[in-house]
VOSEDREN-292751 format. One record per residue (C-alpha): residue number from 1; residue in one letter; x, y, z. Coordinates in Angstrom, 2 decimals. Layout:
N
<num:NUM; residuo:a; x:X; y:Y; z:Z> .
...
END
This chain:
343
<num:1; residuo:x; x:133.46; y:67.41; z:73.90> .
<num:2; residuo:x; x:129.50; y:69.97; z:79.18> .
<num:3; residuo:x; x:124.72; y:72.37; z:82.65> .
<num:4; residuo:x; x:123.74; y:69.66; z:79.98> .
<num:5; residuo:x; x:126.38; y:70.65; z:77.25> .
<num:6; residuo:x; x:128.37; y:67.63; z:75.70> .
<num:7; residuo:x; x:131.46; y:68.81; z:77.94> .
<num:8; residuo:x; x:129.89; y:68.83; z:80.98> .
<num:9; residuo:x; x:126.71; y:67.07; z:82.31> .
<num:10; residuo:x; x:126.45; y:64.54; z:79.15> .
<num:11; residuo:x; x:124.68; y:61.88; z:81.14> .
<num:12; residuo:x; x:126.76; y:59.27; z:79.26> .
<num:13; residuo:x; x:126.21; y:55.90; z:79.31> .
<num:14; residuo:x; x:128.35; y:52.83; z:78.22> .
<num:15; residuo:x; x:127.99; y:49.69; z:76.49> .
<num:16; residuo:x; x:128.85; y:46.54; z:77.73> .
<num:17; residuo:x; x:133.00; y:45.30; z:76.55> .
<num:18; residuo:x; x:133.19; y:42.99; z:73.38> .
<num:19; residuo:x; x:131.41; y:43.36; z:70.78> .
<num:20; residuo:x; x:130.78; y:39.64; z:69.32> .
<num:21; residuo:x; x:127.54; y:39.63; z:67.91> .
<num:22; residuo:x; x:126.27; y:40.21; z:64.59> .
<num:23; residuo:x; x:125.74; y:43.95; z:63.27> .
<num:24; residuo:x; x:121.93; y:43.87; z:61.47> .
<num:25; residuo:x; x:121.00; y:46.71; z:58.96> .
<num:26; residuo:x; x:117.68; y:47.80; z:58.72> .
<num:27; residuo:x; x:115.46; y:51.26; z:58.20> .
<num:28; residuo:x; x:119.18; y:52.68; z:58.38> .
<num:29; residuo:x; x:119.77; y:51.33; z:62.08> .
<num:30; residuo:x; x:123.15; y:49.68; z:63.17> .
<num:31; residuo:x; x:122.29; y:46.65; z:65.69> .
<num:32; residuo:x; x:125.00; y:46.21; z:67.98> .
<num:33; residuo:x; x:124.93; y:43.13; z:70.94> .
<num:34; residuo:x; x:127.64; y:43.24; z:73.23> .
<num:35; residuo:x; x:128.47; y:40.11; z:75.38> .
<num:36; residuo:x; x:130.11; y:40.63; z:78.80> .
<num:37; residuo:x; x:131.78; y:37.95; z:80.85> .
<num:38; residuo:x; x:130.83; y:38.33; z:84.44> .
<num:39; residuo:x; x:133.58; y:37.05; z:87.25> .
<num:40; residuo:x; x:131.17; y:34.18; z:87.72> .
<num:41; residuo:x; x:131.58; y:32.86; z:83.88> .
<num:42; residuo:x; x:128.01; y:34.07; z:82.79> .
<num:43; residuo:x; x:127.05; y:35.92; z:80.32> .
<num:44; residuo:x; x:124.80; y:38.91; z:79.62> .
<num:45; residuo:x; x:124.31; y:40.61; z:76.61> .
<num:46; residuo:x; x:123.31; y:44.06; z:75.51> .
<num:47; residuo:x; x:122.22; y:45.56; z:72.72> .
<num:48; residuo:x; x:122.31; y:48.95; z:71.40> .
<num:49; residuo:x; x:121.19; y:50.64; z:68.28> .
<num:50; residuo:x; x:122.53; y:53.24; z:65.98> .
<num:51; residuo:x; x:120.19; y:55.47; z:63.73> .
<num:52; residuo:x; x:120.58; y:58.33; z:61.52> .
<num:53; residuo:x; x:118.32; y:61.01; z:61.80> .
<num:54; residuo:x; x:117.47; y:63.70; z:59.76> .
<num:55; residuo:x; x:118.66; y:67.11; z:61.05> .
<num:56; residuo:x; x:117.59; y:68.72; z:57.84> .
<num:57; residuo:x; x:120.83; y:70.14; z:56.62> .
<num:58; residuo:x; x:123.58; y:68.15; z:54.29> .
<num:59; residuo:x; x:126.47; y:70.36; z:53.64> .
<num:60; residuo:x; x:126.87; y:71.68; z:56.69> .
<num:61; residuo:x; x:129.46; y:69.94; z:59.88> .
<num:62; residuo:x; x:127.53; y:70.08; z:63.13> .
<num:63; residuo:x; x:130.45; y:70.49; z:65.85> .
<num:64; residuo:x; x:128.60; y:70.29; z:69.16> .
<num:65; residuo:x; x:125.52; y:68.93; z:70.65> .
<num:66; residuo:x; x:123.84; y:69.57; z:74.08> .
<num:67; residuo:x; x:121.08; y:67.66; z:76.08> .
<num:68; residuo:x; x:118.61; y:69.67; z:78.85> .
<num:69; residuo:x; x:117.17; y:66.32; z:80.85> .
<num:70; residuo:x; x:114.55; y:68.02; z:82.49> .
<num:71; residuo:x; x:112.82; y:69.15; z:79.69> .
<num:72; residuo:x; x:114.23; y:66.65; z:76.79> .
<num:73; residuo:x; x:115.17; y:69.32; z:74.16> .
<num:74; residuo:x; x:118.33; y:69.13; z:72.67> .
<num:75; residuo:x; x:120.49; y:71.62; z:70.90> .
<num:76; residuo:x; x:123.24; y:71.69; z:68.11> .
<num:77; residuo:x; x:125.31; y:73.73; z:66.44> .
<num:78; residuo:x; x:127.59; y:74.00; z:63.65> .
<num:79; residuo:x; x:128.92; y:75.39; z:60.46> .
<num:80; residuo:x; x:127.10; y:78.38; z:58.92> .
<num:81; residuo:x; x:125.88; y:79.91; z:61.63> .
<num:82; residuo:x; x:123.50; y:76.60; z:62.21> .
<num:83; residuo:x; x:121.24; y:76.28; z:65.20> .
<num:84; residuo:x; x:119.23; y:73.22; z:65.94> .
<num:85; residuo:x; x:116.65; y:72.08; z:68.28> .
<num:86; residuo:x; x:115.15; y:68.90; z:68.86> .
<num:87; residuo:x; x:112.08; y:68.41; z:71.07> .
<num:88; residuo:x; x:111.04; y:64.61; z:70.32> .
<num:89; residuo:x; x:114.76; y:63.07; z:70.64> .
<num:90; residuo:x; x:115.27; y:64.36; z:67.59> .
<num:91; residuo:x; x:112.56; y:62.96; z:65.42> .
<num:92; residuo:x; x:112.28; y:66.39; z:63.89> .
<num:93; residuo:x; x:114.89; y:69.25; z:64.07> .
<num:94; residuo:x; x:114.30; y:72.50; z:63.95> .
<num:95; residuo:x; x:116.83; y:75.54; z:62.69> .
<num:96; residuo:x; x:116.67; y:78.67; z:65.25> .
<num:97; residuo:x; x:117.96; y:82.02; z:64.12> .
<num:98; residuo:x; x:121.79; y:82.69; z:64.62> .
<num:99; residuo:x; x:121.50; y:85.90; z:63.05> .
<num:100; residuo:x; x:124.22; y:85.49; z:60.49> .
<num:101; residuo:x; x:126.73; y:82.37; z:59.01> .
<num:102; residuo:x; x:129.47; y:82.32; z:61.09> .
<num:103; residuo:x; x:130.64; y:79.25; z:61.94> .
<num:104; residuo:x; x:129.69; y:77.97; z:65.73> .
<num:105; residuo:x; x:131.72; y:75.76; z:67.43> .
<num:106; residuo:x; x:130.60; y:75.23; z:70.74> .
<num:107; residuo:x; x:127.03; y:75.59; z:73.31> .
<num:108; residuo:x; x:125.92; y:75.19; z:76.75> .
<num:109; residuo:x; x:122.79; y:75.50; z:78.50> .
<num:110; residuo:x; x:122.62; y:75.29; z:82.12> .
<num:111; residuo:x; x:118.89; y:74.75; z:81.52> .
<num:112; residuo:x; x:116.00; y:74.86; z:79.22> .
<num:113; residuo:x; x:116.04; y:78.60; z:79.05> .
<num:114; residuo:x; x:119.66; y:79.96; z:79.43> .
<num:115; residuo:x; x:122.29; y:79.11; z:76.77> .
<num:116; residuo:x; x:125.57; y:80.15; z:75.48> .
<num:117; residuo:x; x:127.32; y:79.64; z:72.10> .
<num:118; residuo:x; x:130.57; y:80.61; z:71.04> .
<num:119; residuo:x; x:132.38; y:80.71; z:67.33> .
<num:120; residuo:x; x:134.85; y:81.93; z:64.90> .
<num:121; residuo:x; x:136.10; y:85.84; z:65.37> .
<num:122; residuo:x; x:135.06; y:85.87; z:68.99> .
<num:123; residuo:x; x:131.91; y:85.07; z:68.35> .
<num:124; residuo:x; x:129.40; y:84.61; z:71.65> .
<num:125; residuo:x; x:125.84; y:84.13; z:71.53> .
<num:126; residuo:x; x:123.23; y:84.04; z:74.25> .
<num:127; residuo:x; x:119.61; y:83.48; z:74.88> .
<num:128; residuo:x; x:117.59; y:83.58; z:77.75> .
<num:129; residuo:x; x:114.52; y:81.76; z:75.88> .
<num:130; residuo:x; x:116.16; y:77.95; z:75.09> .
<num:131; residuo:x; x:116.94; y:79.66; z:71.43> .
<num:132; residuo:x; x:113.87; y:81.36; z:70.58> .
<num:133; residuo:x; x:116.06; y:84.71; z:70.16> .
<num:134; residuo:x; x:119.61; y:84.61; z:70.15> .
<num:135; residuo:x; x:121.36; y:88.23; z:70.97> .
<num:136; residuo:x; x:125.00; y:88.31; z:70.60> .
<num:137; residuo:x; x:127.26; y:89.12; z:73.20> .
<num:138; residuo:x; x:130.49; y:91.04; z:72.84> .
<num:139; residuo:x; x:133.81; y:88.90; z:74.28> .
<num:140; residuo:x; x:135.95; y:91.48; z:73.49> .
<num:141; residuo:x; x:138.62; y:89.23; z:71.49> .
<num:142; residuo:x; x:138.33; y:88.61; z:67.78> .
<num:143; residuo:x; x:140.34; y:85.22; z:68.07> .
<num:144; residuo:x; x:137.87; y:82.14; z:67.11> .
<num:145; residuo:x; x:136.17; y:80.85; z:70.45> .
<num:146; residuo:x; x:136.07; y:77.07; z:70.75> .
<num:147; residuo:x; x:134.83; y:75.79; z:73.66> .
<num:148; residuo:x; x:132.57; y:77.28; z:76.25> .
<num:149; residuo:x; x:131.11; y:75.90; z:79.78> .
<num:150; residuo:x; x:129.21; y:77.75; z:82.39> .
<num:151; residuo:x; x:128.67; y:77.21; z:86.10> .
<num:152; residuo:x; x:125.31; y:78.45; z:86.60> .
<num:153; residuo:x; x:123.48; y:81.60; z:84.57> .
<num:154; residuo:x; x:125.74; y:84.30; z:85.44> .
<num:155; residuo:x; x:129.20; y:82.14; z:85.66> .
<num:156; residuo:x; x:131.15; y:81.25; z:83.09> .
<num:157; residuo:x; x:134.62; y:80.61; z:80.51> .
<num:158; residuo:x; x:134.81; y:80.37; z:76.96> .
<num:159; residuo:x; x:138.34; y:79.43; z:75.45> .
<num:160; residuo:x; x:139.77; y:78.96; z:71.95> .
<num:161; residuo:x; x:142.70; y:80.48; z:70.04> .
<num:162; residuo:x; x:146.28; y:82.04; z:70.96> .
<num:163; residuo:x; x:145.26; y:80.77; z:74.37> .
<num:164; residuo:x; x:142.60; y:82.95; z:74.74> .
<num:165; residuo:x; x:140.15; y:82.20; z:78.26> .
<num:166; residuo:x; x:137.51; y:84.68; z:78.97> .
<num:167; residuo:x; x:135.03; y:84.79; z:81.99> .
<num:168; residuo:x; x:132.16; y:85.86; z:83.07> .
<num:169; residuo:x; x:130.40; y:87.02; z:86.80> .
<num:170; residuo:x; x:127.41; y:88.38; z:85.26> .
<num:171; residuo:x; x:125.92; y:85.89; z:82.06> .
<num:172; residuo:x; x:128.00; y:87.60; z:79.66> .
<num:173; residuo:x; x:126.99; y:90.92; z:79.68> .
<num:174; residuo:x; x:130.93; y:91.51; z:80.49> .
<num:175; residuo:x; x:133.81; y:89.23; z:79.25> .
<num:176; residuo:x; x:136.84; y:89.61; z:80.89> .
<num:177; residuo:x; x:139.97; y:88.01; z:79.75> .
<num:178; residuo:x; x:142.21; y:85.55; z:82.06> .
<num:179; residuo:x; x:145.59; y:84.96; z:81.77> .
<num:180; residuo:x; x:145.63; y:81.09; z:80.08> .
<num:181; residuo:x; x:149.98; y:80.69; z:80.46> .
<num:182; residuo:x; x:149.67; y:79.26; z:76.64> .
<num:183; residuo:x; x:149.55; y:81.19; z:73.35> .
<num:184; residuo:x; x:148.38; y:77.59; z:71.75> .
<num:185; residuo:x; x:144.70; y:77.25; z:70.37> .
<num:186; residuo:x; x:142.38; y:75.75; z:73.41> .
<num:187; residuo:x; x:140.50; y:73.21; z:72.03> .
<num:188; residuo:x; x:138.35; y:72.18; z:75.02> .
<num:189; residuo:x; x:137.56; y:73.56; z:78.50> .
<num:190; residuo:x; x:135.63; y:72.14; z:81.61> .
<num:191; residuo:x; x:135.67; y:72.24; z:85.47> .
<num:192; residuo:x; x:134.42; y:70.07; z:87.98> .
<num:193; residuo:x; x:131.44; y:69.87; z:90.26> .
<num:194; residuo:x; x:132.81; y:71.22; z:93.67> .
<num:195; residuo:x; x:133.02; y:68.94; z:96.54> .
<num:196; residuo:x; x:129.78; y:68.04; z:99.12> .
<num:197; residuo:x; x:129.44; y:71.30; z:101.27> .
<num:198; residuo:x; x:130.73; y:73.71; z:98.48> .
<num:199; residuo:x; x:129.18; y:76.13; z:95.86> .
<num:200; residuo:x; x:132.15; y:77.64; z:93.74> .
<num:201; residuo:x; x:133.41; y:76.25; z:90.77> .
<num:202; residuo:x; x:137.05; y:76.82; z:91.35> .
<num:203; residuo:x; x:139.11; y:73.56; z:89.75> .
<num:204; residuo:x; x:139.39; y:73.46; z:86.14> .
<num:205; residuo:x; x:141.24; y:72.54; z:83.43> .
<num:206; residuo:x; x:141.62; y:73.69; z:79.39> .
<num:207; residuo:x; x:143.27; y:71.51; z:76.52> .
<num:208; residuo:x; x:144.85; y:72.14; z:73.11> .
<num:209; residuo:x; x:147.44; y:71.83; z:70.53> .
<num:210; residuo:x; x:150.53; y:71.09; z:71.12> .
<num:211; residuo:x; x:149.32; y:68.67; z:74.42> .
<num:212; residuo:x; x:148.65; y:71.93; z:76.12> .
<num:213; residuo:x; x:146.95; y:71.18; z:79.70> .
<num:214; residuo:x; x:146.20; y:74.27; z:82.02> .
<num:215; residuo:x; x:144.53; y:73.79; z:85.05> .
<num:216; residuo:x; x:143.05; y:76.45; z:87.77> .
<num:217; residuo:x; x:142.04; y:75.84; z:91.42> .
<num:218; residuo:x; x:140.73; y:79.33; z:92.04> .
<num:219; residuo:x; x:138.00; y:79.43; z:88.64> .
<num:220; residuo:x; x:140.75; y:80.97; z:86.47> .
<num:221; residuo:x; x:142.71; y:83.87; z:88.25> .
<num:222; residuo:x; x:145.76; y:81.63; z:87.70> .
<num:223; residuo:x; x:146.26; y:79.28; z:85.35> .
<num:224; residuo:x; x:149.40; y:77.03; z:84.92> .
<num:225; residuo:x; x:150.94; y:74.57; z:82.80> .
<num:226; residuo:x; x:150.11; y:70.33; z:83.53> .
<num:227; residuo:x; x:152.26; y:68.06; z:82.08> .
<num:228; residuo:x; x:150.45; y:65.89; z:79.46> .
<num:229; residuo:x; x:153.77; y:64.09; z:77.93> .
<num:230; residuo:x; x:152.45; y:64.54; z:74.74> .
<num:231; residuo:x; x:152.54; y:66.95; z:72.00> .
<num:232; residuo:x; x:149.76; y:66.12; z:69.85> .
<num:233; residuo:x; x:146.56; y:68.14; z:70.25> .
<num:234; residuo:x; x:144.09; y:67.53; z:72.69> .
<num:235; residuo:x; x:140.39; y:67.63; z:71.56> .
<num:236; residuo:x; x:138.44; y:67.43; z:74.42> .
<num:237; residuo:x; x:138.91; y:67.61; z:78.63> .
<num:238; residuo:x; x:136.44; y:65.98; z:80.73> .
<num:239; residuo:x; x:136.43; y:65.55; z:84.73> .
<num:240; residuo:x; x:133.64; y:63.67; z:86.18> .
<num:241; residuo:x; x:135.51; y:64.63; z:90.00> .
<num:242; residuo:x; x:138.12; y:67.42; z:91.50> .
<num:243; residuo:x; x:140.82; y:64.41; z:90.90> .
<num:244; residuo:x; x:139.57; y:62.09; z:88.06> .
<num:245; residuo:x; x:139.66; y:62.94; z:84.32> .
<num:246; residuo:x; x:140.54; y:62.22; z:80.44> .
<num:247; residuo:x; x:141.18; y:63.69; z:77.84> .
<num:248; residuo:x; x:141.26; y:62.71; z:73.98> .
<num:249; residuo:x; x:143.25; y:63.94; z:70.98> .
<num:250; residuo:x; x:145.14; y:62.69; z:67.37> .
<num:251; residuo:x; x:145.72; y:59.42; z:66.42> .
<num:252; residuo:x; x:143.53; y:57.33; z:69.20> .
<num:253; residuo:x; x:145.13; y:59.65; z:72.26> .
<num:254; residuo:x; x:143.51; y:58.73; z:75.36> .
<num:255; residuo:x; x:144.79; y:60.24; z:78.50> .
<num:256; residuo:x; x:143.64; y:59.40; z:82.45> .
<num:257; residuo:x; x:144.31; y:61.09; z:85.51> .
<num:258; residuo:x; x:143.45; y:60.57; z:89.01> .
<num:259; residuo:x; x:145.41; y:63.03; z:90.72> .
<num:260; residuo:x; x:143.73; y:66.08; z:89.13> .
<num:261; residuo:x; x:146.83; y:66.47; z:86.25> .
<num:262; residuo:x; x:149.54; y:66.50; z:88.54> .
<num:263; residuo:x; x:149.94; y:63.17; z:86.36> .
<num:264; residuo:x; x:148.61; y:62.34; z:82.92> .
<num:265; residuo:x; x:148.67; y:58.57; z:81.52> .
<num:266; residuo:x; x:148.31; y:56.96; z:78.22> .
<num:267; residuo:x; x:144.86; y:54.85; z:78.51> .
<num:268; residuo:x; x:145.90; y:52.04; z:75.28> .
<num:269; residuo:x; x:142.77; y:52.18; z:72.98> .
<num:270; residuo:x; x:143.60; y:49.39; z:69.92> .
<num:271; residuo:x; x:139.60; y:50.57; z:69.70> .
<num:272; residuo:x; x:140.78; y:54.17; z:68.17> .
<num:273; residuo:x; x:142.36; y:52.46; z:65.49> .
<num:274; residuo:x; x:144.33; y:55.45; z:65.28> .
<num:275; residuo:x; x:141.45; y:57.87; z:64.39> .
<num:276; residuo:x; x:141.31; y:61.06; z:65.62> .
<num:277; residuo:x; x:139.34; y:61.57; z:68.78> .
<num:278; residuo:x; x:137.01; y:64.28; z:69.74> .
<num:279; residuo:x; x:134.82; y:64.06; z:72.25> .
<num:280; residuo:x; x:134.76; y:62.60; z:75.27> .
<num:281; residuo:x; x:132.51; y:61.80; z:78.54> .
<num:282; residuo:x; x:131.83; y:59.52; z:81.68> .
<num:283; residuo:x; x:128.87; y:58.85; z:83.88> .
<num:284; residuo:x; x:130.78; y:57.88; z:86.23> .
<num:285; residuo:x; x:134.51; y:56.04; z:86.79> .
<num:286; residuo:x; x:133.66; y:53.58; z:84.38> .
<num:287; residuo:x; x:131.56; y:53.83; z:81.74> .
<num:288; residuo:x; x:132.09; y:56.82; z:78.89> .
<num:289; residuo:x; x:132.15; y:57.35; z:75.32> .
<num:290; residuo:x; x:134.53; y:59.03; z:72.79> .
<num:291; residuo:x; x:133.57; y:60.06; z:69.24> .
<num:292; residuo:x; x:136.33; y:60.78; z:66.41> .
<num:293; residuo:x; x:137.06; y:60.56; z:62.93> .
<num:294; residuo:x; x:135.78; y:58.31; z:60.42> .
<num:295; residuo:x; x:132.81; y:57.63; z:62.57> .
<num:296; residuo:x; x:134.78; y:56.35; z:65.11> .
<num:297; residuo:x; x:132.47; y:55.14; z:68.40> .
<num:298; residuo:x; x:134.32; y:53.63; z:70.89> .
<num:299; residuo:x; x:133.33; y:52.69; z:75.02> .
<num:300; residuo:x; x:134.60; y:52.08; z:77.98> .
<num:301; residuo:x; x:133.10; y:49.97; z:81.13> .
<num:302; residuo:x; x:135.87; y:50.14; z:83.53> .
<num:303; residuo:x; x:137.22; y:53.38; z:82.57> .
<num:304; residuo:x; x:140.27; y:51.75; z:81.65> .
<num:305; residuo:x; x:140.19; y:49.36; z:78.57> .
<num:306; residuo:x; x:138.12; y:50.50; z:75.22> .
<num:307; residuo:x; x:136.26; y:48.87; z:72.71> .
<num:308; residuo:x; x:134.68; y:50.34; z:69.27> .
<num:309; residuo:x; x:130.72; y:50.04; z:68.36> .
<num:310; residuo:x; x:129.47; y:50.22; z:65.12> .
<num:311; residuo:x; x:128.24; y:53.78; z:63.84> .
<num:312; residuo:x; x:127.45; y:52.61; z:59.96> .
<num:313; residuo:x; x:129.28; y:56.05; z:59.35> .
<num:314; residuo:x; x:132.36; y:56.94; z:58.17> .
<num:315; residuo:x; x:132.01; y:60.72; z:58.42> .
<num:316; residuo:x; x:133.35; y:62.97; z:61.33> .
<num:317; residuo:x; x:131.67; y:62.74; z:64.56> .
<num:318; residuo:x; x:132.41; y:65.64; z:66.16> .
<num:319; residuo:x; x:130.63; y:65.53; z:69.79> .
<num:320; residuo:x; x:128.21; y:63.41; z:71.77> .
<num:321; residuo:x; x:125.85; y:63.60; z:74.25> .
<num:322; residuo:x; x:123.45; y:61.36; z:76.58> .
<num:323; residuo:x; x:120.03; y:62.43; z:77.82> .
<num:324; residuo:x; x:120.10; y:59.34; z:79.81> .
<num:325; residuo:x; x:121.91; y:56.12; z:80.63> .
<num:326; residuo:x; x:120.34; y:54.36; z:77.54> .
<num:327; residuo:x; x:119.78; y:57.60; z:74.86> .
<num:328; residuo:x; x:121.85; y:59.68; z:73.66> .
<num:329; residuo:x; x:123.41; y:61.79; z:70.42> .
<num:330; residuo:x; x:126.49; y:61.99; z:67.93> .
<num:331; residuo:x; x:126.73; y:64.66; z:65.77> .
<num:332; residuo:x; x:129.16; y:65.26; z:62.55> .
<num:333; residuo:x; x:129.76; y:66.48; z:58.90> .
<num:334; residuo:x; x:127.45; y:66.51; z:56.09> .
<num:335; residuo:x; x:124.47; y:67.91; z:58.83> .
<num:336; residuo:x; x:125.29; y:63.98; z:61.08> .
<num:337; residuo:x; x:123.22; y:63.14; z:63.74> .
<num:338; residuo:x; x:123.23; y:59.52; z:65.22> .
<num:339; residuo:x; x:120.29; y:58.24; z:67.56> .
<num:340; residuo:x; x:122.30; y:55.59; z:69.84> .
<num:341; residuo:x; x:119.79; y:53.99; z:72.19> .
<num:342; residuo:x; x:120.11; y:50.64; z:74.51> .
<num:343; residuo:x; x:117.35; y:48.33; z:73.50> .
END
């Protein structure tokens, strides 16, 4: 799974590539040191820790996290109509008012004020306040929306079943429906930072069941059909440029592209372990992180080759996201959130 949302701006970091050390439990907090070979034959070693915090809610799956840098405050969301903030890295979480339970699967702030969230029967919430009142919007679909990302405060798509896109010129005051090419579910939607010299957000790309891939390069008047080679669902879409992305599905999919999906490649990831994969984002060509099933927590530092770290969890992680290169968030079922920090 973005703006400061997981799908977007996660300001992801990665660990270092083999994890050899020793994993040391204590107040709840998975030690991991990872030992990297340098081309010289040294060695440096990092270490990174994992630690539940308490979000306050334990029967409840939290789907999505987001991360505003500028101010620190973090956001989640989840079953039940669940809200979340965080203002101290999430030593204390607070619930905001949803106005109802319906489940929310998806939110994006493009700041500390202006946020979006989207959920089951078309659901699409907004506040102009970072959460203090959340007014619903209407999308004019009833389908469940699963995945939303937003260009600025006026600009943006939310996606989710049948193939349903919607957009908006004007912060959602009006949704407008675009014209996907796919009746699958869209699991995941995201576009790129424009190149130096340009404002628009034009080149994007949506993911779903069935290895859908669309892809737009005019912000979602047209949409056609990529070529994935897969037909396993697709969790999450990330692009960190116009030309370079991944994107991560069932059992331990990992797909690359550096032509923009005019090709997609299997990235092998023995890391996955099979698991189902959720979420996924870069910092840069490198280094990113994917979350899955079964707590799965695996890294890459070459963009290329992936190892797992140890998340003491087996439950769902759903998304992830990184206020920085050394802090950052996992979020999952039974109310899961995981406080991964480089030491």
């Amino acid at each position: 799974m973005k703006s400061f949302a997981k799908k977007r701006r996660s300001w992801l970091f990665m660990y270092s590539i083999l994890c050899l050390g020793l994993i040391f439990l204590y107040v709840g907090c998975t030690e991991d040191t990872v030992t990297t070979t340098t081309g010289g034959g040294n060695t440096t070693s990092t270490k990174w820790s994992v630690t539940p915090q308490i979000s306050g809610i334990t029967e409840t799956s939290i789907f999505d996290i987001c991360v505003e840098p500028t101010s620190g405050k973090i956001w989640a969301v989840g079953d039940k109509g669940v809200i979340l903030i965080s203002a101290d890295k999430g030593a204390t979480w607070t619930k905001q008012d949803s106005g109802g339970e319906t489940p929310l699967q998806s939110i994006f702030f493009v700041n500390e004020n202006d946020g979006w969230v989207v959920g089951d029967g078309g659901a699409v919430l907004h506040t102009s306040d970072g959460g203090a009142k959340w007014e619903k919007q209407n999308s004019g679909i009833t389908e469940k929306l699963r995945s939303v990302f937003f260009a600025n405060n006026t600009i943006g798509w939310a996606a989710g079943d049948a193939g349903k896109i919607i957009s908006t010129k004007d912060g959602g005051v009006a949704w407008n429906a675009q014209a996907s090419s796919t009746n699958q579910p869209i699991e995941s939607i995201y576009f790129s930072e424009p190149k130096p010299g340009e404002v628009v957000m034009n080149k994007g790309w949506a993911a779903g069941s069935g290895g859908i891939v669309v892809h737009t390069d005019n912000a979602g008047t047209v949409w056609t059909k990529q070529t994935s080679k897969i037909a396993d669902p697709l969790y999450c879409i990330y692009f960190d440029s116009e030309t370079r992305g991944w994107a991560v599905g069932k059992s331990g999919t990992i797909l690359t592209t550096t032509d923009g999906g005019i090709t997609w490649n299997q990235s092998a990831s023995a890391a996955a372990a099979g698991k189902t994969l959720y979420d996924v984002a870069f910092l840069n060509a490198a280094n990113g992180v994917v979350v899955g099933s079964a707590g799965k927590i695996i890294f890459t530092t070459d963009g290329k080759t992936w190892e797992a770290m140890d998340s003491n969890t087996t439950k769902v992680l759903w998304g992830v996201s990184f206020i920085n290169a050394s802090e950052g968030w996992a979020v999952g079922d039974l109310g899961t959130i995981l406080y991964i920090k480089k030491l």
